[in-house]
C-alpha positions in Angstrom: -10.7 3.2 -65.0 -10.9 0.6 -62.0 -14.0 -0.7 -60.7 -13.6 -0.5 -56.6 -13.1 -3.9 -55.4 -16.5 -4.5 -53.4 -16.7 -7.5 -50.6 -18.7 -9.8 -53.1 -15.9 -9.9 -55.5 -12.9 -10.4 -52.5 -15.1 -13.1 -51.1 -15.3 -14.7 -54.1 -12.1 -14.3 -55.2 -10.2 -15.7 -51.6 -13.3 -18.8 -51.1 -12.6 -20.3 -55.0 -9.2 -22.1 -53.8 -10.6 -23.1 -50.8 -13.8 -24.4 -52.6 -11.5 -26.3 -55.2 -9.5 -27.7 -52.8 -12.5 -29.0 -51.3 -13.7 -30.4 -54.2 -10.4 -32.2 -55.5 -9.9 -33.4 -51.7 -13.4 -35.1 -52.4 -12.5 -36.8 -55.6 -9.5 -38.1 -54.4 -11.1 -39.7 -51.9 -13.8 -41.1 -53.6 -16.1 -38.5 -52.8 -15.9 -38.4 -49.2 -13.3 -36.3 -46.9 -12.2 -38.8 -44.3 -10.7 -37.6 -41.0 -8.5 -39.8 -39.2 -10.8 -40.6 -36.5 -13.1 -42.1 -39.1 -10.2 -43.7 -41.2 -9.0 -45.4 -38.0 -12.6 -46.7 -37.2 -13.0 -47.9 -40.5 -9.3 -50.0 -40.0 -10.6 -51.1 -36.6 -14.0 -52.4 -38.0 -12.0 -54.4 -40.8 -10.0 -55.9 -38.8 -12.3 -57.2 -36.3 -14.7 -58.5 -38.8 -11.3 -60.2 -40.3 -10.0 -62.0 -37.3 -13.3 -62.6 -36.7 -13.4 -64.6 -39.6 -10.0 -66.6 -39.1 -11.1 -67.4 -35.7 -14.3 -69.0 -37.3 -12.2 -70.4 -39.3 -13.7 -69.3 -42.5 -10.2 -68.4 -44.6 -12.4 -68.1 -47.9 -14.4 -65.0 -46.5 -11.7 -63.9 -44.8 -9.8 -63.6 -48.6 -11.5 -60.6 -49.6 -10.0 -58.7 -46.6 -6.4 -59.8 -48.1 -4.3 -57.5 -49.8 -3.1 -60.1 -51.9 -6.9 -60.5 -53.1 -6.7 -57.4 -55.5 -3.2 -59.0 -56.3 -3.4 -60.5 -59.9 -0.7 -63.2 -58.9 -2.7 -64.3 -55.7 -4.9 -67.1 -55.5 -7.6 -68.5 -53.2 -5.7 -71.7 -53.5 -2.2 -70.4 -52.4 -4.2 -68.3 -50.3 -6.2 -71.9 -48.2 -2.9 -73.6 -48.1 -1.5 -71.4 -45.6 -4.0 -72.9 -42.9 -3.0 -75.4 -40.1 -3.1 -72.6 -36.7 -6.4 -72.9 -34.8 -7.7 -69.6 -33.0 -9.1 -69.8 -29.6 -9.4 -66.4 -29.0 -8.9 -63.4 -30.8 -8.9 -59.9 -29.5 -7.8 -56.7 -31.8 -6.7 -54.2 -29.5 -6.8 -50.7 -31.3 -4.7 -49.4 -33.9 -1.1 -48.4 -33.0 -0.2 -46.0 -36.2 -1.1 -44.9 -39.8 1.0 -44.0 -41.9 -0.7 -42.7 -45.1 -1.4 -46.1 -46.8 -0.2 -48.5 -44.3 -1.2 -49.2 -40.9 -0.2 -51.2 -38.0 -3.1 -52.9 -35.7 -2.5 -55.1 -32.0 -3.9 -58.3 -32.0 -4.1 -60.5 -28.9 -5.0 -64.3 -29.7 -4.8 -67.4 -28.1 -3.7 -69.9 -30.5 -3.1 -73.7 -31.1 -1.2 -75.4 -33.4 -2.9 -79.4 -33.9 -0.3 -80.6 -36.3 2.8 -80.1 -33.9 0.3 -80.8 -30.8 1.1 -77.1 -29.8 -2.2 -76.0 -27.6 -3.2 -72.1 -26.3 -0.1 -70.0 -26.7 -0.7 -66.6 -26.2 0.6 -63.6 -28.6 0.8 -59.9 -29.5 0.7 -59.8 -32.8 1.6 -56.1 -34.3 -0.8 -56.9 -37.7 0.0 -54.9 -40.9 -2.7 -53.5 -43.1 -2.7 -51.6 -46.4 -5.0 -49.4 -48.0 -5.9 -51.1 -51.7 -8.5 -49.5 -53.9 -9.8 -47.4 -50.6 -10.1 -49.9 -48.0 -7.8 -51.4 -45.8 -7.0 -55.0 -46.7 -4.9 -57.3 -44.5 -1.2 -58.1 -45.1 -0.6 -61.4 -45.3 3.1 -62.3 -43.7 5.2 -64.5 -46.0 5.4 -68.4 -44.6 8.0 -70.2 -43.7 6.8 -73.6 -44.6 5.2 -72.4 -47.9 7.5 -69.4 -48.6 6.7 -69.4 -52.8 2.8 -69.7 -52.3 0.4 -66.7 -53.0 
């Protein structure tokens, strides 16, 4: 004989996926469920604070925003080498796509380059980020002059 199915038991039955989903959602995440406005803020406030550091010049805070940071074969060194561009201005415009792990965010900056006597040249720089170990960390673009260095 059958018990009748009452509306405890179906609740219960149809909200247990949904509440594990939930739940693995979280741990995936760390613990938090992050919607894309807030994953996008969180790019954008990275990002700011990193140019904001470049443009102070300050390349050995600005490291830990570097992808190649959590990289085993990077170093600070390779990393301070790469200098020789002098920011004038520096405006991050908004973020122009995610894409899961990856993003792409518009710079403006007003640059100078001392050693080739090169002074305020404007770009559009389309910035690549990547999401390392939860955060978004900063792509650094290979060099031409030092194409080996980390």
């Amino acid at each position: 004989m059958t018990k009748p199915v009452t509306r405890r038991h179906l609740v219960a039955t149809l909200a247990a996926p949904a509440v594990l989903a939930v739940l693995v959602g979280c741990a995936a995440t760390g613990g938090a469920v992050v919607s894309a406005e807030d994953d996008q803020a969180a790019l954008l406030a990275r990002s700011k604070a990193y140019w904001a550091l470049i443009q102070k010049n300050d390349r050995v805070g600005a490291w830990a925003y570097e992808a190649l940071s959590k990289d085993p074969s990077g170093t600070l060194e390779g990393y301070l080498k790469r200098g020789g561009i002098a920011f004038d201005a520096v405006e991050v415009r908004g973020v122009r796509s995610i894409d899961g792990g990856s993003a792409i965010v518009t710079v403006w900056m007003r640059y100078s380059l001392p050693l080739l006597r090169v002074k305020r040249k404007e770009a559009v720089l389309e910035d690549e980020w990547r999401r390392v170990d939860g955060a978004w960390h900063h792509v650094q673009r290979p060099s031409v002059m030092f194409p080996t260095s980390q």
